[in-house]
N, C-alpha and C positions, 0 to 999 in steps of 0.2 A: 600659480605663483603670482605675489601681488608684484604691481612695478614698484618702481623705485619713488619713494615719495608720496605713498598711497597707503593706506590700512584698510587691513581686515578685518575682521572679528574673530576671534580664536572659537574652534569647532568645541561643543561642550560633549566633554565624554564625561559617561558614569562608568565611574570606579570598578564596577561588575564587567565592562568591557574591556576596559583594559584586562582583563585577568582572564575572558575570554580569548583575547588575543593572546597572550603570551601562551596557552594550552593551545589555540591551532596554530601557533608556532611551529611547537612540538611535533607532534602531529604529522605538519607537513615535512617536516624537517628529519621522521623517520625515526626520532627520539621515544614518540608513545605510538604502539600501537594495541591493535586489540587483543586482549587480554590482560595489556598492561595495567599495573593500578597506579593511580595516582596517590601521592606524598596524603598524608592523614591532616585535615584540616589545621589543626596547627602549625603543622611544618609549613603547610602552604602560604598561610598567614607570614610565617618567619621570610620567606623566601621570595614573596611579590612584594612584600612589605605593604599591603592593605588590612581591610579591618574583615574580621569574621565573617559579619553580614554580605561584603562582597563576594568573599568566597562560594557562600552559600547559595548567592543567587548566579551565580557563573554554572555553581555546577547544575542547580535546576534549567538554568537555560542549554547546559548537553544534554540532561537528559531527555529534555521533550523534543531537540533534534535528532536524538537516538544514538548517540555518539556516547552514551556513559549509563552504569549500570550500577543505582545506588543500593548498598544494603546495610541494614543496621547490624551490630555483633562483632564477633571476634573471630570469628571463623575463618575457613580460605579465601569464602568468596564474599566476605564482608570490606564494604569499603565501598571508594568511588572506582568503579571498573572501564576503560574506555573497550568500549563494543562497537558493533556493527548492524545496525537497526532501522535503513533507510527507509523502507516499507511501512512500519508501522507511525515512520516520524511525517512521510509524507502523505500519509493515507489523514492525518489528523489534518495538515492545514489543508488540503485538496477538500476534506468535508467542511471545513470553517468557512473556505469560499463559494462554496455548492451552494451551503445555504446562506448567504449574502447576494447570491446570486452573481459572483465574480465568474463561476464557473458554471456554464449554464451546462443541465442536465444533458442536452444533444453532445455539446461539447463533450463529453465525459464520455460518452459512448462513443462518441467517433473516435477518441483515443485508444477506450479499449479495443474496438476493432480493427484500429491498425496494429497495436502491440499483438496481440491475441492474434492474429493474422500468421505474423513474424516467428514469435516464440512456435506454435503450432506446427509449421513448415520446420524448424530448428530441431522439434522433438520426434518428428518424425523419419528427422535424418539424422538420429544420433540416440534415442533414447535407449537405456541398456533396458534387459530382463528385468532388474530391480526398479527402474524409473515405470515401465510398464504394470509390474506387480501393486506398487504404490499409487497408481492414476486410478488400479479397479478398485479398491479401497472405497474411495468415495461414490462409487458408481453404484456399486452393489450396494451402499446402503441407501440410496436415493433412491432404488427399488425396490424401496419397503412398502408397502402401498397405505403404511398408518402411520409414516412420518411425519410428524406438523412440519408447517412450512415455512417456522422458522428454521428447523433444523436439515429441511431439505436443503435453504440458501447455504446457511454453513457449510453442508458439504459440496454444495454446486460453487465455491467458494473456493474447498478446497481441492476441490479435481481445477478447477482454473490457474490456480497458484502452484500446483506440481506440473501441470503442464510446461509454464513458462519454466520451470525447475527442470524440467527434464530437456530444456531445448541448450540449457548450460550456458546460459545469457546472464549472470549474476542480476546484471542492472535493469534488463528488462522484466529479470523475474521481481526485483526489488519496486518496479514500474506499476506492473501488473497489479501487486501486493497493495500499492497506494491507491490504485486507482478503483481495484477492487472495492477494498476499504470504504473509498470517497463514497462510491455508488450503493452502498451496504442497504444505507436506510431507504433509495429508492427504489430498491428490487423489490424489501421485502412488502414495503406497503404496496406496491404494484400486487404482490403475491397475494395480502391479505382484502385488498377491493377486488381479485378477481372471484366472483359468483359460482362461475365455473370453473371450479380448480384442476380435476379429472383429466379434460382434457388440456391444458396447460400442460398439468406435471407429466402427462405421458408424452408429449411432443415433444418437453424441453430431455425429458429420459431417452426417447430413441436420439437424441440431435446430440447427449454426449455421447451414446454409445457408440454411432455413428461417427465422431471423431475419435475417439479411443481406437476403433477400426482402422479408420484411414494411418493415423501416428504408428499402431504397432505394425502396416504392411508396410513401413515407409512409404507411402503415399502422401510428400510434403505438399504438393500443389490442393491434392483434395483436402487435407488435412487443414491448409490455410484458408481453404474457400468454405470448407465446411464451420468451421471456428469466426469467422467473420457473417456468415448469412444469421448463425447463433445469434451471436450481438446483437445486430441488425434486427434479426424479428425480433427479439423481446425490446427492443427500443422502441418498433412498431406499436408494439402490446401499451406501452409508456405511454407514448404517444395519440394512442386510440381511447385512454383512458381518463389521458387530460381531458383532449376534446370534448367526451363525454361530461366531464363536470361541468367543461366550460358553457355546454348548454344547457345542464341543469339549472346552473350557475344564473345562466341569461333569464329562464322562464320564470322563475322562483318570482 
């Protein structure tokens, strides 16, 4: 607050945020949740009393937060939809820093190994018949021995992300989901400069099945040790890989 007899400079807001603010009003306020839809751009228009344009870039800025769910048509589910989508809105700017290098590679790993730790121990002391039916899913097709290795991450991807799902941690699974995410592009080139892939993919296959094991005996403690050493060696793998360039790197 300015004192008395002093000026300040008036804060310059764009139009688009005001009209973001008055939507996480709502929001918090209990008024929109999800599945709810919001008023049809005109009426929006009528009702904040701003211009089109602003409308339109409020709601592209929920959507790439993940809080809104555009579709074109006439349909049920046409319209602007307020959703619930933290995972894939934080997985986007967690990769935007990665590579700015706001968020250094080690860093990312050592997050996941502490979530993956947590969730892991969660789902082993609570996962139902149906959470466990769902983990073998991806297991068993990463036992395909003519998998590419792009599609082997995918599913090493998504046995990681039902995991945190099965520990019934919403947020940590939504955690997970980002961080995964973030880390997408540096698995798989880790994946594609590995020479020897063989035994990679059979070490990284016994190490899920090996937690899959420990989660269905409720076995939390191994469950979380086994899911965290996971992380760790293929961080290793990252790590042993840089180096490697870096002395290519030097001799060249």
């Amino acid at each position: 607050m300015a004192e008395a007899g002093t000026w300040e400079p008036v804060p310059r807001t764009r139009t688009y945020e005001l009209v973001l603010a008055r939507i996480e009003e709502q929001i918090l306020a209990g008024a929109l949740r999800v599945g709810d839809r919001l008023p049809p751009e005109r009426e929006l228009v009528e009702l904040l009393g701003v211009s089109r344009a602003a409308i339109r870039e409020a709601l592209r800025v929920l959507e790439a937060q993940g809080v809104l769910r555009s579709r074109v048509g006439t349909g049920p589910d046409s319209g602007s939809v307020i959703a619930a989508m933290p995972g894939a809105a934080l997985g986007q700017v967690l990769r935007l820093h990665m590579a700015l290098a706001n968020f250094p590679v080690g860093d990312v790993f050592e997050t996941r190994a502490a979530l993956e730790r947590s969730s892991a121990r969660l789902a082993a002391a609570q996962a139902t018949e149906e959470d466990l039916a769902r983990l073998r899913e991806p297991l068993l097709r990463m036992d395909d021995p003519d998998l590419p290795r792009e599609r082997f991450n995918d599913y090493d991807t998504d046995f990681h992300v039902m995991l945190a799902e099965a520990g019934g941690n919403r947020l940590m699974a939504d955690m997970t989901i980002a961080v995964r995410s973030a880390a997408r592009h540096v698995i798989l080139k880790a994946f594609h400069r590995q020479d020897e892939w063989e035994p990679i993919v059979c070490r990284l296959r016994a190490e899920h099945h090996a937690i899959y094991d420990a989660v269905a005996a409720g076995d939390a403690d191994r469950a979380g040790e086994l899911v965290e050493a996971h992380v760790r060696g293929f961080r290793r793998v990252i790590a042993e890989q840089e180096e490697e360039s870096d002395r290519g790197g030097s001799q060249a």
